[in-house]
N, C-alpha and C positions, 0 to 999 in steps of 0.2 A: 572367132569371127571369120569368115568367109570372105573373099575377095569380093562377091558382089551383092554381100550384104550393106546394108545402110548403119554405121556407126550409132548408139544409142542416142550419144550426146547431140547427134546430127538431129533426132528425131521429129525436135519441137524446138521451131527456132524462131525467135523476136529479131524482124527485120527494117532495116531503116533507112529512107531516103530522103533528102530534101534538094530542093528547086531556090538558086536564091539570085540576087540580085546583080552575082559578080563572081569574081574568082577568088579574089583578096577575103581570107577568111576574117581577119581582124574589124573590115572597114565592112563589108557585104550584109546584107540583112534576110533572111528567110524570108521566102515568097509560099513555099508549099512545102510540106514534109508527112510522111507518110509512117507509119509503126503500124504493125501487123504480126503474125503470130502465123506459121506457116507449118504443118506437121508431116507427118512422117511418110503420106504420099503425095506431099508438093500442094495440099490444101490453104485454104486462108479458113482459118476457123475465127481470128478476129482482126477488126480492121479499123484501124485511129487516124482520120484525115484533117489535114487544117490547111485553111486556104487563107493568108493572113495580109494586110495590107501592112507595109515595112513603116512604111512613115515615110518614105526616100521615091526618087523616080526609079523608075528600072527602067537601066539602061536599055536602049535598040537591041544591044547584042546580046543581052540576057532574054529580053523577050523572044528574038529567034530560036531560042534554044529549047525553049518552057513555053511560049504562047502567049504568056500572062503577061497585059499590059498596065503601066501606072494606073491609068483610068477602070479598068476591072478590078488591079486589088482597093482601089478606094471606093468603088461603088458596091462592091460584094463579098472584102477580105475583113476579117475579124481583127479588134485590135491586137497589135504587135505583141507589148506585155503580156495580154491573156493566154495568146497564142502560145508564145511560147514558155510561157510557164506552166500550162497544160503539157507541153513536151519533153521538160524536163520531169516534170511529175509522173509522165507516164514511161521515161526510161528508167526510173529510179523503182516502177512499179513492178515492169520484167525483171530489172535485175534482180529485185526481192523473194522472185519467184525463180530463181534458178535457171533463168533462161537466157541463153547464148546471145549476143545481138550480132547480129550478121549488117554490115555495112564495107560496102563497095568503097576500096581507100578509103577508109572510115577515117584518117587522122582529117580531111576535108569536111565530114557531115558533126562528126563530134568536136571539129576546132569550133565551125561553127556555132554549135547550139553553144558549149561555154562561151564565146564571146557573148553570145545574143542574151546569153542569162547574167551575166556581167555589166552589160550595158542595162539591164533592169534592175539592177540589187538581188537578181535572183541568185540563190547559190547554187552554184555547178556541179554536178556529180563528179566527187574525187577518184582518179581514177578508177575507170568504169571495166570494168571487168568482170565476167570474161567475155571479151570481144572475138570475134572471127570474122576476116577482112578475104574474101576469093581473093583479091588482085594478088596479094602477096602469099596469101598460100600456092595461090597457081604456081607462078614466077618462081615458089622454093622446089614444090615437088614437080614440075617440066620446065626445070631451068630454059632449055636449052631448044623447045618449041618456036619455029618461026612464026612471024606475025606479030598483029597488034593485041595488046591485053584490057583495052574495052571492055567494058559491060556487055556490048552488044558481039564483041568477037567474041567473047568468055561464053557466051549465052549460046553462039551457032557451036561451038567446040565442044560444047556440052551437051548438048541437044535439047536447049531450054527456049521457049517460044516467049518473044522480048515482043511485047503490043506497041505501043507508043514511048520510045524510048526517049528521055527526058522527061515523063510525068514521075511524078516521086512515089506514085502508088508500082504502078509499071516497074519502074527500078527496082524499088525495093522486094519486091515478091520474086522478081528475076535474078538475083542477087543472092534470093535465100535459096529455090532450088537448084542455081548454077553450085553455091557450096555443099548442096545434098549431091549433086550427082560427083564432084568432084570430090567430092569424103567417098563415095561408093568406087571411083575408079581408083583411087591412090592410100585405099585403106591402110593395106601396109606400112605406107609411109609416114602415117601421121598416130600420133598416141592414142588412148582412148580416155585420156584428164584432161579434160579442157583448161583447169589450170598450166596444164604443163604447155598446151598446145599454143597457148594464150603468151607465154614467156618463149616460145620458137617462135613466133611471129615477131616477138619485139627483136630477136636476134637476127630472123631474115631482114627484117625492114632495115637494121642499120646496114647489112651488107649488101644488100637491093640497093641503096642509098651509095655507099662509100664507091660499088664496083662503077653505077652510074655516073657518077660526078670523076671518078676517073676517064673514064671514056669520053663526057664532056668536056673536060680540061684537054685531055692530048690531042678531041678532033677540032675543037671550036673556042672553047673560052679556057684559059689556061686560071680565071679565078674563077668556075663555079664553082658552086656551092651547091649539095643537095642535101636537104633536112633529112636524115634517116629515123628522128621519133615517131614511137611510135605507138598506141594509137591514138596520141595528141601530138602534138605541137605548138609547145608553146613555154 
């Protein structure tokens, strides 16, 4: 493989965003989520959108973020259960098909969806692998880059063109090629099994986790706590 070749495993990636109510993944309900199929020159060859009404209000400060207000997902979002048991069914569909899911801090988009399918009797996909999460591959392979690690800072460092950033279609597709260009710049660095590469992220994430809650504790709170699972929690 050549340094600025594009990794195979890179080639054909299932990507995924969602839009939701809050930050608390436990208690937060999907408002939008997005699955898509992105290939090997930063194409969308398929694209799965849901605009779902939660059942709940969305907050003021979720709609700043997303657009979507309580009164739009109930006049034009699809029931909640339908919704997202169409979303689990159709990550349960990529992953039967060999393909990588790429999600941005994915322990956030996947706590989600299992709670959301928990809260319907729906069954959760058991550990979903093989996942590939940019934020934490970044963070492992340029440790030491100043800056913020955003979707939208990952995107300009990459030279990924981010549209409307907070749409879950937006995200998600800026997401997959921000990880194709950064599988092309750091090829060296990363394996070519995504199983393997799958199991160094669980081992970055707990130490992304442990070095941050250190540096939390000694400048500010002497009890944080940072969740290093990864790519669930729960």
């Amino acid at each position: 493989m050549t340094q600025n070749a594009l990794p195979v495993w890179c080639e054909n990636l299932a990507v995924f965003d969602t839009e939701t109510t809050g930050i608390d993944t436990a208690h937060s309900r999907i408002v939008t989520a997005t699955i898509a199929i992105v290939t090997a020159d930063g194409s969308v060859s398929e694209r799965h959108d849901w605009f779902i009404n939660p059942g709940v209000e969305i907050p003021e400060r979720a709609t700043a973020v997303h657009g979507v207000t309580t009164a739009q997902a109930v006049a034009g979002g699809m029931d909640a259960e339908t919704g997202i048991r169409q979303i689990v069914e159709r990550l349960r569909e990529v992953f039967s098909r060999g393909l990588p899911l790429v999600a941005y801090n994915a322990p956030y988009d996947l706590d989600m969806v299992r709670n959301e399918a928990l809260r319907y009797g729906i069954a959760p996909i058991d550990r979903p692998s093989p996942v590939l999460d940019p934020l934490v591959i970044d963070k492992a392979v340029d440790k030491y880059r100043k800056g913020k690690r955003t979707l939208e800072a990952a995107s300009a460092e990459y030279g990924v063109q981010l549209g409307n950033a907070h749409d879950a279609g937006e995200d998600a597709i800026a997401g997959g090629r921000v990880m194709q260009a950064l599988a092309v710049r750091h090829a060296a660095k990363l394996p070519d099994d995504l199983d393997t590469l799958h199991a160094m992220q669980v081992k970055w994430a707990a130490e992304q986790a442990a070095s941050f809650q250190e540096y939390m504790r000694r400048a500010r709170d002497p009890e944080f706590v940072a969740d290093g699972q990864w790519p669930e929690r729960f």
